[in-house]
C-alpha positions as CSV (number, residue, x, y, z in Angstrom):
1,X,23.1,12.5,13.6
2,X,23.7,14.3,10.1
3,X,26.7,16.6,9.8
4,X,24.2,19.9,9.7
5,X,23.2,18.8,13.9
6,X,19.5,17.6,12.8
7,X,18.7,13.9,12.6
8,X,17.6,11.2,10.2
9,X,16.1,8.5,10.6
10,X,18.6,5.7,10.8
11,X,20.3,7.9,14.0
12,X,16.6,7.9,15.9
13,X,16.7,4.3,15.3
14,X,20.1,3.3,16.5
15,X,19.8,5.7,19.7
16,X,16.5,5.1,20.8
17,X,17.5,3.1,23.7
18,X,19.5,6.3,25.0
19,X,17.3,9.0,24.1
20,X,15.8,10.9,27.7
21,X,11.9,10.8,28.4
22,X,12.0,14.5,27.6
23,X,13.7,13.7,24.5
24,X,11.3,10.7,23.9
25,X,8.4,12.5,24.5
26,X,9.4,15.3,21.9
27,X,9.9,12.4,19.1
28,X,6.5,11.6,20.0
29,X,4.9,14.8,19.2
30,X,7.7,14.6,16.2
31,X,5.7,11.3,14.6
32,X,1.9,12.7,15.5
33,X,3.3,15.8,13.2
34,X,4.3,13.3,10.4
35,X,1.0,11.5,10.5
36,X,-1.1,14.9,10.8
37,X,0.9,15.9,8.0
38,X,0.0,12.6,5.6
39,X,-3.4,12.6,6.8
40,X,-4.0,15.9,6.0
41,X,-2.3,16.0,2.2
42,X,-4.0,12.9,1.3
43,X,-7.9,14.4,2.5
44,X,-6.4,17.8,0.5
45,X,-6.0,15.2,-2.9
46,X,-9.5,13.1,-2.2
47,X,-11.3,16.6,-2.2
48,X,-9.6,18.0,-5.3
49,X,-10.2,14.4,-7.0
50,X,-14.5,14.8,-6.0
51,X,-14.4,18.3,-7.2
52,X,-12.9,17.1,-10.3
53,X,-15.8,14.2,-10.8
54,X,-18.4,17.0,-10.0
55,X,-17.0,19.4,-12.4
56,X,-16.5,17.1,-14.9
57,X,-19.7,15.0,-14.9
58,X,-21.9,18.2,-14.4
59,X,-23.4,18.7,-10.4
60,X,-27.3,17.7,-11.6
61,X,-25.9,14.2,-13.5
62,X,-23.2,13.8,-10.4
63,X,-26.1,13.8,-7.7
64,X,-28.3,11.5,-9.9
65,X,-25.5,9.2,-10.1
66,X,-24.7,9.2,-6.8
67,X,-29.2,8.4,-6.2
68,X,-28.6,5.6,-8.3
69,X,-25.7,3.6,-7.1
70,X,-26.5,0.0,-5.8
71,X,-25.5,0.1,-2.0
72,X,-25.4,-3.7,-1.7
73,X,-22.5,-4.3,-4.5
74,X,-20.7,-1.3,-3.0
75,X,-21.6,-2.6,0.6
76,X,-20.0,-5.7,-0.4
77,X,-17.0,-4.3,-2.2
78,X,-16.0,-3.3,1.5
79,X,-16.5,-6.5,3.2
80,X,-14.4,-8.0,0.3
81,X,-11.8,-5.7,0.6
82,X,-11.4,-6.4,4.3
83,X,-11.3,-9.9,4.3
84,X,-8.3,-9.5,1.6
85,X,-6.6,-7.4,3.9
86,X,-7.6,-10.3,7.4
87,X,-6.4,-13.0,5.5
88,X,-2.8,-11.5,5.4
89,X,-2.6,-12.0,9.4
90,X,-1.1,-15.6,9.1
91,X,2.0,-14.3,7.3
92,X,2.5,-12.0,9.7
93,X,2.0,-14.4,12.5
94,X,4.8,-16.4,10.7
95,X,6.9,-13.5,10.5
96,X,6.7,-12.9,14.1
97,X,7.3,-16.6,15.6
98,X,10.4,-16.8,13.3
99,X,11.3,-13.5,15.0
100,X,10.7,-14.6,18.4
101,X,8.6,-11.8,19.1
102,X,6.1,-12.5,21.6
103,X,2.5,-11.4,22.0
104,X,-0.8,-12.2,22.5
105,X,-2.6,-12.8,19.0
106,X,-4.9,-9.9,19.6
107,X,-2.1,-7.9,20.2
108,X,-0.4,-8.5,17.5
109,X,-3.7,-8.6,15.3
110,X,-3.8,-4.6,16.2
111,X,-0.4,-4.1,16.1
112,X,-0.3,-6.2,12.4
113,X,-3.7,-3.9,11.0
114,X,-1.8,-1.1,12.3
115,X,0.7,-1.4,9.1
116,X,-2.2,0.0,7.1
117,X,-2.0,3.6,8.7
118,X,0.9,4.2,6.9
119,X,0.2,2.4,3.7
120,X,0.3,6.1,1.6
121,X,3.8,7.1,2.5
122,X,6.1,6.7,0.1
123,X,6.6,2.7,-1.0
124,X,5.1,2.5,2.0
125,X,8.1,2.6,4.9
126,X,6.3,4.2,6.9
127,X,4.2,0.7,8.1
128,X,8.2,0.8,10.2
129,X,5.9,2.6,13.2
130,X,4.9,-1.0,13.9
131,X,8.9,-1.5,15.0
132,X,8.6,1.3,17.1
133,X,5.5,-0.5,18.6
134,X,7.0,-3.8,18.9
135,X,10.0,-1.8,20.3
136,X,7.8,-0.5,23.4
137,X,6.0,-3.6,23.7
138,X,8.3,-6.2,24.1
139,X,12.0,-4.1,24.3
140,X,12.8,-5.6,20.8
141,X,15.1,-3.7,18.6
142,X,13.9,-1.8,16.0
143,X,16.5,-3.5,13.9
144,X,15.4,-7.3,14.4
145,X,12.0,-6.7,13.3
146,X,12.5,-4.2,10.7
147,X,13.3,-7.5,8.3
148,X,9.4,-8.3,8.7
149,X,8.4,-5.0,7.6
150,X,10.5,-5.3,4.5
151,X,9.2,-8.9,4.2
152,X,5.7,-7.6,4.4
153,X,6.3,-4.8,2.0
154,X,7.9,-7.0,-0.5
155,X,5.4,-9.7,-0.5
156,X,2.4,-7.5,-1.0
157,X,4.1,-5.5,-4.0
158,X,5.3,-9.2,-5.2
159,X,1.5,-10.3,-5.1
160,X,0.6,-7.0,-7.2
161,X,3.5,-8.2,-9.6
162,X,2.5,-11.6,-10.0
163,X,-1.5,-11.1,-10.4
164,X,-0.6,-7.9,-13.2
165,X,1.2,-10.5,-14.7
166,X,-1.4,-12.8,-14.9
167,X,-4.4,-11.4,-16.2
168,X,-1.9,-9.5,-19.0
169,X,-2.3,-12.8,-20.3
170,X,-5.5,-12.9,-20.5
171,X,-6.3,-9.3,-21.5
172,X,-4.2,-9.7,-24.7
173,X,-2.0,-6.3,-24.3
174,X,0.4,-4.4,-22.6
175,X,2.4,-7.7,-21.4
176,X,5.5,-6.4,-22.2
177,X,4.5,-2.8,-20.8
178,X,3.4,-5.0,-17.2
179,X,6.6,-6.9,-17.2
180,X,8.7,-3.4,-17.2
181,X,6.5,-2.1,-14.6
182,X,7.1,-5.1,-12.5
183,X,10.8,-4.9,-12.9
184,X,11.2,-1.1,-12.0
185,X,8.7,-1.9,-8.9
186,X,11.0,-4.9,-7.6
187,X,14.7,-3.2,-8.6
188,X,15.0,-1.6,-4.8
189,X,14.3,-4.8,-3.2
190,X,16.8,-6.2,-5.7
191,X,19.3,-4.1,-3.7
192,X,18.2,-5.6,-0.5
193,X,18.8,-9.5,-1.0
194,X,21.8,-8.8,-2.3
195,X,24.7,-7.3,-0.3
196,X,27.1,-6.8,-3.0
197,X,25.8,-4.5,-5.1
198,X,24.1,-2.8,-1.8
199,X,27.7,-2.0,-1.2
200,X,29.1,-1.6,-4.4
201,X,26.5,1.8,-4.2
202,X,26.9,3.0,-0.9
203,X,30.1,4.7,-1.1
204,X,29.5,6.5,-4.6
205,X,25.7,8.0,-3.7
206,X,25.5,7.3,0.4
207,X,26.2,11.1,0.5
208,X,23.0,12.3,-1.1
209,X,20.8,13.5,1.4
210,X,18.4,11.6,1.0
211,X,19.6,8.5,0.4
212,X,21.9,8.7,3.7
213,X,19.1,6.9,5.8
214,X,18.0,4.1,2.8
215,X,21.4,3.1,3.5
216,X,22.1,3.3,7.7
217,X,18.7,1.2,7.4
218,X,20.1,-1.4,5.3
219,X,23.0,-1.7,7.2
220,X,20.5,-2.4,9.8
221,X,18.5,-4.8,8.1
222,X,21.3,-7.1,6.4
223,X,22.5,-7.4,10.3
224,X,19.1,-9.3,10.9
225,X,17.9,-10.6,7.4
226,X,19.1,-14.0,8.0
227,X,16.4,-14.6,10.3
228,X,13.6,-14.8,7.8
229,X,14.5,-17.5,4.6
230,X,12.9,-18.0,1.3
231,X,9.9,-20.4,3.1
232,X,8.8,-17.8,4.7
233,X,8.6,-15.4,1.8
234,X,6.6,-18.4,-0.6
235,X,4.6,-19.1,2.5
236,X,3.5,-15.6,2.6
237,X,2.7,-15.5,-1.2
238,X,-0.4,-18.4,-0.2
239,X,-1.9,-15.6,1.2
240,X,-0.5,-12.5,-0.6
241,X,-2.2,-13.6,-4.0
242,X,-5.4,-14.4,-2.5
243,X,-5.4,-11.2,-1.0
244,X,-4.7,-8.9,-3.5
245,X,-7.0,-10.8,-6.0
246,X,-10.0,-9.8,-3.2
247,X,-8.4,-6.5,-3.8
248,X,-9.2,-6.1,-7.5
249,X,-12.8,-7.8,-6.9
250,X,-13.6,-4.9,-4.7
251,X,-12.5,-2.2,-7.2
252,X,-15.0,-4.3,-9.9
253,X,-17.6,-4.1,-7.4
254,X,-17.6,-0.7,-7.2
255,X,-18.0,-0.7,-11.0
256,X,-20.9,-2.7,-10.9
257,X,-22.2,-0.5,-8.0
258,X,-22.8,2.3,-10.6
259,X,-24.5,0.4,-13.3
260,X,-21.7,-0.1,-15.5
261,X,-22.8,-3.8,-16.3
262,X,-19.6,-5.4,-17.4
263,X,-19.8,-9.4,-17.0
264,X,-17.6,-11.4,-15.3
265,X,-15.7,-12.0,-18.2
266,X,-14.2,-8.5,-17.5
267,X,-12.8,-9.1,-14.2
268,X,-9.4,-10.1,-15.4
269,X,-9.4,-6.8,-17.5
270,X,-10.6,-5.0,-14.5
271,X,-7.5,-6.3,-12.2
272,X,-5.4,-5.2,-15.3
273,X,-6.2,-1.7,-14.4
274,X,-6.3,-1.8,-11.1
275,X,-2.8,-2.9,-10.4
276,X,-0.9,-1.3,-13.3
277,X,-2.4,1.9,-12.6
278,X,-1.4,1.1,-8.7
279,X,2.1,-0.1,-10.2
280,X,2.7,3.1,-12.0
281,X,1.9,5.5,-9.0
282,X,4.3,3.2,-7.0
283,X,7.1,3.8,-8.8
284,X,6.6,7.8,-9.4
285,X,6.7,7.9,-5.8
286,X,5.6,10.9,-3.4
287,X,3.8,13.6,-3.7
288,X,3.1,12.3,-7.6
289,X,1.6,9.1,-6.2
290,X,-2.0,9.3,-5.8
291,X,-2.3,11.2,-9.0
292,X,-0.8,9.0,-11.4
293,X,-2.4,6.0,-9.9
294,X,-6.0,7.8,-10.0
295,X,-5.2,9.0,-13.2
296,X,-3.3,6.3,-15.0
297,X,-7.0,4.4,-13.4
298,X,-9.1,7.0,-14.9
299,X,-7.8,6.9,-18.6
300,X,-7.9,2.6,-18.9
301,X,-11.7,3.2,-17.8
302,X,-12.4,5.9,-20.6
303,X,-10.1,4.1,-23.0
304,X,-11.4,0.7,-22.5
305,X,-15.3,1.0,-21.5
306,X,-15.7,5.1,-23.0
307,X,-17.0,3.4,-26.6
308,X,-19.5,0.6,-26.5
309,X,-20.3,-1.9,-28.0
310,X,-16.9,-2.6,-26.4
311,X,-15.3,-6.0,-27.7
312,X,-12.3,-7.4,-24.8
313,X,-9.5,-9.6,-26.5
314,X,-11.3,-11.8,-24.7
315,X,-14.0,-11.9,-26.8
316,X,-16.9,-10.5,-24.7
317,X,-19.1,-8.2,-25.5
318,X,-20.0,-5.4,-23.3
319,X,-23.7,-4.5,-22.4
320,X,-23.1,-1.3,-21.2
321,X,-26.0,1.0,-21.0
322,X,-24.1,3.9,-21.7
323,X,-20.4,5.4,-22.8
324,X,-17.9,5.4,-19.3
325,X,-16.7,9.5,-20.2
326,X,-14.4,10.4,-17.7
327,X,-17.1,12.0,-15.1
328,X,-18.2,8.1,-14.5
329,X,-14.9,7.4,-14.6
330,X,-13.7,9.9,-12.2
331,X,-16.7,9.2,-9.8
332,X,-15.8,5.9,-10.0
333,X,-12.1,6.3,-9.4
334,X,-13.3,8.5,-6.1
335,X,-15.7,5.9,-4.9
336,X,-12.8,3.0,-5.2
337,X,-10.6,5.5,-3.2
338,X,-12.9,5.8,-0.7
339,X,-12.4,2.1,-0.2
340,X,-8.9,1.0,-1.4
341,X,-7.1,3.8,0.7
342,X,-10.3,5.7,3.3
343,X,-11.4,2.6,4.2
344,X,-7.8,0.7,5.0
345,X,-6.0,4.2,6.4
346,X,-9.5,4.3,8.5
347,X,-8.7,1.3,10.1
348,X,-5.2,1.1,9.7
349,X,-5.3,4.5,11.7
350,X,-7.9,3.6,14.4
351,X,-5.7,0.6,15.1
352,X,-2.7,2.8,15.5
353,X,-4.0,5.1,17.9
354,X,-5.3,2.0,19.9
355,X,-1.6,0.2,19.9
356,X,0.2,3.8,21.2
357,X,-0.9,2.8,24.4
358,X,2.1,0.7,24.3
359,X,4.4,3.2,23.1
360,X,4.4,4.6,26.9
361,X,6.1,0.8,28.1
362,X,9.6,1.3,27.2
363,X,11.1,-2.2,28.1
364,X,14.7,-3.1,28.1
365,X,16.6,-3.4,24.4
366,X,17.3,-6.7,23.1
């Protein structure tokens, strides 16, 4: 409880075992306000960002575009992109037998997709519903799972990290601009595998507002960190790479979907932009998020592909058929959001509302 009589955070977490079913039920309504509130600010951005592809490519051209896309490439951008996302389960599995946590596997397949829901809050802490969840499930504490969600978290912005990385190499440029990226993106987890320095800060900035919870919830954390070592964190990267690879494919899909007929060659370069421009809106955090990452996404697209014949420093050639301006490139951008954040909040969020049911079990703490 802050000094002020309203809560954060950290004091819902350590009192929820306490708390009266009136009480409970109020913090209910509380959350379904927060989601509402996402959901509704994020649909608010999609529409401004399709109004800004029509206005900018011209209604007639937009609508001619739109005749023209290839349905099977963009069809199978979304099967991609699922099966990038499915092929995370086994980490989480791990995650959760280390834990001890206990439930079916289709249980915790719903409980695990329902991470996704909250995968635009900012650096996504909000996928710590799933706590809450396990919390009613099972009568786990918040605290001795909260470690996998910062696990999880870690290893899929450590997968983005290591695949930007990657095909910097083989793009030729910006390698030293990817490495900073990386190292600003990772600097907060930095603070939680190490203790010292975690309380070498707290007493100098723990009494800025909002910082007040980051830390109550790493006290929480470092109480139960132990659990999970460094095997389970390279045994999630098997997957996490994998996964976020599928990721990229599924954005150059979408590409392809709307005749832009870059070769194959080009998918390294299309990962490039992809997760530096996903990088960069990370780190800006909310409400700037989705707007630097669409537009950081938008500008590589015109800079890179909005001149043709377009030589990569890899040496190909592009055949484009025409000049990406930047009302392609904003359609484009809007079609790859449809996918990369509709499509996984979609499921992310039906899967939520189905595992609620167990938010009505409240089970002993332990």
């Amino acid at each position: 409880m802050r000094k002020d009589g309203k809560e954060n955070i950290s004091s819902v977490i350590k009192n929820i075992a306490e708390i009266s079913d009136k009480d409970y039920q109020r913090r209910l309504k509380k959350i379904n306000k927060t989601i509402t509130t996402i959901f509704i600010l994020s649909v608010s951005f999609f529409i401004c960002l399709a109004a800004y592809a029509v206005i900018n490519f011209g209604p007639e051209k937009f609508v001619k575009t739109m005749e023209s896309v290839r349905i099977s490439y963009y069809a199978l951008a979304v099967l991609v992109l699922f099966a990038g996302y499915a092929i995370r389960f086994p980490k989480w599995q791990q995650y959760m037998k280390k834990l001890k946590v206990k439930t079916g596997i289709y249980k915790n397949f719903a409980i695990y997709l329902s991470l996704y829901s909250m995968d635009i809050t900012p650096g996504r802490w909000g996928r710590a519903v799933v706590s809450y969840t396990l919390n009613r499930l099972t009568g786990i504490s918040f605290a001795k799972t909260f470690p996998a969600i910062v696990a999880d978290i870690f290893t899929d912005f450590l997968g983005f990290a290591v695949v930007l990385i990657l095909v910097s190499f083989f793009v030729g440029r910006y390698l030293v601009v990817s490495l900073v990226l990386t190292a600003l993106l990772l600097i907060p987890f930095f603070f939680l595998f190490n203790k010292k320095p975690f309380d070498f800060m707290k007493p100098k900035v723990k009494h800025i507002g909002w910082l007040r919870s980051f830390f109550e919830l790493g006290e929480l954390y470092f109480k139960e960190r132990g659990v999970l070592g460094k095997g389970e964190y390279l045994y999630s990267m098997f997957f996490t790479i994998p996964s976020v690879i599928l990721s990229g494919v599924a954005v150059y899909l979408v590409i392809l979907a709307f005749g832009v007929n870059v070769g194959i060659g080009f998918l390294p370069l299309v990962l490039f932009f992809y997760f530096s421009s996903l990088i960069f809106g990370m780190i800006t955090g909310v409400p700037a998020t989705l707007v630097v990452t669409d537009g950081v996404f938008i500008t590589y697209l015109v800079s890179f592909f909005g001149h043709f014949p377009f030589v990569s420093t890899l040496g190909v050639t592009s055949d484009l058929p025409f000049s990406v301006l930047v009302g392609l490139a904003s359609t484009i951008t809007l079609f790859s959001r449809i996918i990369t954040v509709w499509f996984v909040e979609g499921f992310g969020f039906t899967a939520l509302m189905y595992t609620r049911r167990y938010w009505k079990d409240r089970g002993p703490q332990r």
